[in-house]
C-alpha positions as CSV (number, residue, x, y, z in Angstrom):
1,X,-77.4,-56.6,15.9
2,X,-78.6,-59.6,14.0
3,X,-80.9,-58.8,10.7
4,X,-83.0,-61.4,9.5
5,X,-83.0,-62.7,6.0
6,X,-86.4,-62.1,4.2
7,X,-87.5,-63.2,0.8
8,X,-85.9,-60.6,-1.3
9,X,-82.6,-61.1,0.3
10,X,-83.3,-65.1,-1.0
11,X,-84.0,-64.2,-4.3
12,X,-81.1,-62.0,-4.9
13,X,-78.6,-64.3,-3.4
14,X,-80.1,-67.3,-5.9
15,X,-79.7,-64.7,-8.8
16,X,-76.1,-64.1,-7.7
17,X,-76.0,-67.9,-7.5
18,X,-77.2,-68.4,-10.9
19,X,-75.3,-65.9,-13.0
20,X,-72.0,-66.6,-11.3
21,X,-72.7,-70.8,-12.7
22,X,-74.0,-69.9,-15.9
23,X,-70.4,-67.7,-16.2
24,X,-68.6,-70.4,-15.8
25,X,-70.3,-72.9,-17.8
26,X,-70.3,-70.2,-20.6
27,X,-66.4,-69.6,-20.6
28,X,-65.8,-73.1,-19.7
29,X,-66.8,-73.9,-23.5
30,X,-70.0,-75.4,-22.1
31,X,-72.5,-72.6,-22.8
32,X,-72.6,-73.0,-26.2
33,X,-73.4,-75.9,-28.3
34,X,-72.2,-75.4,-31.9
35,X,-73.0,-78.3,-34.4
36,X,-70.5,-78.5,-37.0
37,X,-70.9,-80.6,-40.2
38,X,-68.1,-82.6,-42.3
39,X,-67.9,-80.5,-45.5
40,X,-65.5,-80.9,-48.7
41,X,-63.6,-77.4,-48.3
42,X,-62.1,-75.4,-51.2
43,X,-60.1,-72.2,-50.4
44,X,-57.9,-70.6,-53.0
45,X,-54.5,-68.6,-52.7
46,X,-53.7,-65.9,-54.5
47,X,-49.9,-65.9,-55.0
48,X,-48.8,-62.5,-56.0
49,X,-45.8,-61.5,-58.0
50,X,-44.2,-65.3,-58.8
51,X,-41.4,-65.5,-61.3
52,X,-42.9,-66.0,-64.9
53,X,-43.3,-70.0,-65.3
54,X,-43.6,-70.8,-61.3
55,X,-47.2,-72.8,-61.8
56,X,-45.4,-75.1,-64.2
57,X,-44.3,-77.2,-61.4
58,X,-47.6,-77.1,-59.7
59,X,-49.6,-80.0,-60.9
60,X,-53.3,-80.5,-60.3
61,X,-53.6,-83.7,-57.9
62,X,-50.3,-82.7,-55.6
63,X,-50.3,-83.3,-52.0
64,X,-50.4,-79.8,-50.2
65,X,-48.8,-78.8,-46.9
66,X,-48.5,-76.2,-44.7
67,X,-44.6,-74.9,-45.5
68,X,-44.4,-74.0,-42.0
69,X,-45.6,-76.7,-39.9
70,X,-45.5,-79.5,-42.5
71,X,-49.4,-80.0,-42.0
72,X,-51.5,-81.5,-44.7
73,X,-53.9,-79.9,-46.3
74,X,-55.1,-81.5,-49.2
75,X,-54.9,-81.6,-53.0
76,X,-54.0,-79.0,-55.4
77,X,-57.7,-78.8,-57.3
78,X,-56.8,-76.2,-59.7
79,X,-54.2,-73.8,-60.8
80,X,-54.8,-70.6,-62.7
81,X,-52.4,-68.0,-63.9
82,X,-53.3,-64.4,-63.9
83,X,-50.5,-61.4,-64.8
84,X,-48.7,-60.1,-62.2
85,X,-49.4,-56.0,-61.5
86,X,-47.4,-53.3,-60.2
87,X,-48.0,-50.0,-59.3
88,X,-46.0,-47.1,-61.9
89,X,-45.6,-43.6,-62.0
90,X,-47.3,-42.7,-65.7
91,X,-44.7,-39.7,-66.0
92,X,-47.2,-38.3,-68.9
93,X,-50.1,-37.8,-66.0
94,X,-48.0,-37.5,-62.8
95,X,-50.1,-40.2,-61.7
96,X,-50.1,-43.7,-60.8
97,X,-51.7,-46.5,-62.6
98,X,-51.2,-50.6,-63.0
99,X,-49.0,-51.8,-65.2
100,X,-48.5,-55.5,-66.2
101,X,-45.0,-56.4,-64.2
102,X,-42.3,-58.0,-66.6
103,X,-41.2,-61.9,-66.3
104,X,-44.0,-62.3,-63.2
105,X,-47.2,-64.1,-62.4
106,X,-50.0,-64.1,-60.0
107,X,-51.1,-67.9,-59.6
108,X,-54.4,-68.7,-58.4
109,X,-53.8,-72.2,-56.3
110,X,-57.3,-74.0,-55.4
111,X,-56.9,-76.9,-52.5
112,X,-59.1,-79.1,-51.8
113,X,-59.6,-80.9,-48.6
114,X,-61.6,-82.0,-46.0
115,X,-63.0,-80.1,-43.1
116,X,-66.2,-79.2,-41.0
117,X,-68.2,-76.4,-41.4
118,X,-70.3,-74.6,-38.8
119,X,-72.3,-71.2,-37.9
120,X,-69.0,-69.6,-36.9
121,X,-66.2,-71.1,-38.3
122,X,-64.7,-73.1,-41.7
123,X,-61.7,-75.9,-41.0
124,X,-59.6,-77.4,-43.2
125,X,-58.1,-80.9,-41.7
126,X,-58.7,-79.3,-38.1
127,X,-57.2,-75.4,-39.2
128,X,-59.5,-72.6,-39.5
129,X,-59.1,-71.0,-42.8
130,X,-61.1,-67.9,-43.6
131,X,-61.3,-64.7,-46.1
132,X,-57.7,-62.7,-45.8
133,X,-55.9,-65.3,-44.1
134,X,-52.4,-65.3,-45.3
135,X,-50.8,-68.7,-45.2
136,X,-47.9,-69.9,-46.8
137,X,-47.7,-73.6,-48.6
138,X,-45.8,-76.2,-50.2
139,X,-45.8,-79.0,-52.8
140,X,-43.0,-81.3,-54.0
141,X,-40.9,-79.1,-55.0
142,X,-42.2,-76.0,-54.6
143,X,-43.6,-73.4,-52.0
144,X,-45.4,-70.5,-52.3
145,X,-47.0,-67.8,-49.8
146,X,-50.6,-65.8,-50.3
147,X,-54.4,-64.5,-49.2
148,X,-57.0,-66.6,-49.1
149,X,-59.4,-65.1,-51.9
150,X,-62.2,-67.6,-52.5
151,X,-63.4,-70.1,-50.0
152,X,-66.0,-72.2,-50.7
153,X,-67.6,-75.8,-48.8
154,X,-69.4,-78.7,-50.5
155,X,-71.6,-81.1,-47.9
């Protein structure tokens, strides 16, 4: 036996309708609508325990890639030199404390480069680069591996 549709039965079957093309336009990439904005991007790696002299052959102005890929970044913008730490048993205490580590540095590298900027995300030349992101770069000779620390974006 037949039952026949009444107008309830219509409006759930459009809500069904609805939701299921809303779905796809949402995880199509067509739900949301993100502006982004063309930004000068700075983001500075912290390169931990370098042998003692390393940023001598880092020069503000290089050209910066990606060591892996070979992807350009940018310039180097500013290089900083800070002493490397370790961690040591203070056999006095029992305890253990930082100690400046012998012969090493921790270099501060700042790159500048060009990128967008929007509510969710920072790119540098097309790569998303944020807070913690470990990434590992290279000059003319040199290359060196690190955190993002600082990351900041001029319009």
């Amino acid at each position: 036996m037949l039952k026949k549709f009444n107008a309830l039965d219509v409006l759930i079957c459009a809500a069904i309708i609805a939701i299921v093309f809303a779905s796809a336009a949402f995880l199509s990439g067509g739900g949301l609508i993100m502006a982004s904005n063309q930004a000068t991007v700075y983001f500075t790696i912290e390169a931990q325990n370098m042998p003692e002299g390393f940023h001598e052959k880092i020069t503000v102005g290089d050209t910066i890639e990606d060591s892996a890929k070979g992807f350009y970044y940018g310039i180097a913008y500013r290089v900083e030199v800070v002493p490397a730490m370790i961690e040591t048993l203070d056999a006095e205490n029992q305890r253990m404390v930082r100690a400046i580590a012998p012969e090493r540095e921790t270099i501060l590298l700042t790159v500048k480069c060009e990128g967008t900027e929007s509510d969710t995300a920072i790119t540098a030349r097309g790569q998303t680069v944020k807070i913690g992101q470990r990434m590992t770069l290279k000059g003319k000779g040199y290359a060196l591996g690190g955190f993002i620390v600082e990351l900041r974006t001029e319009q």
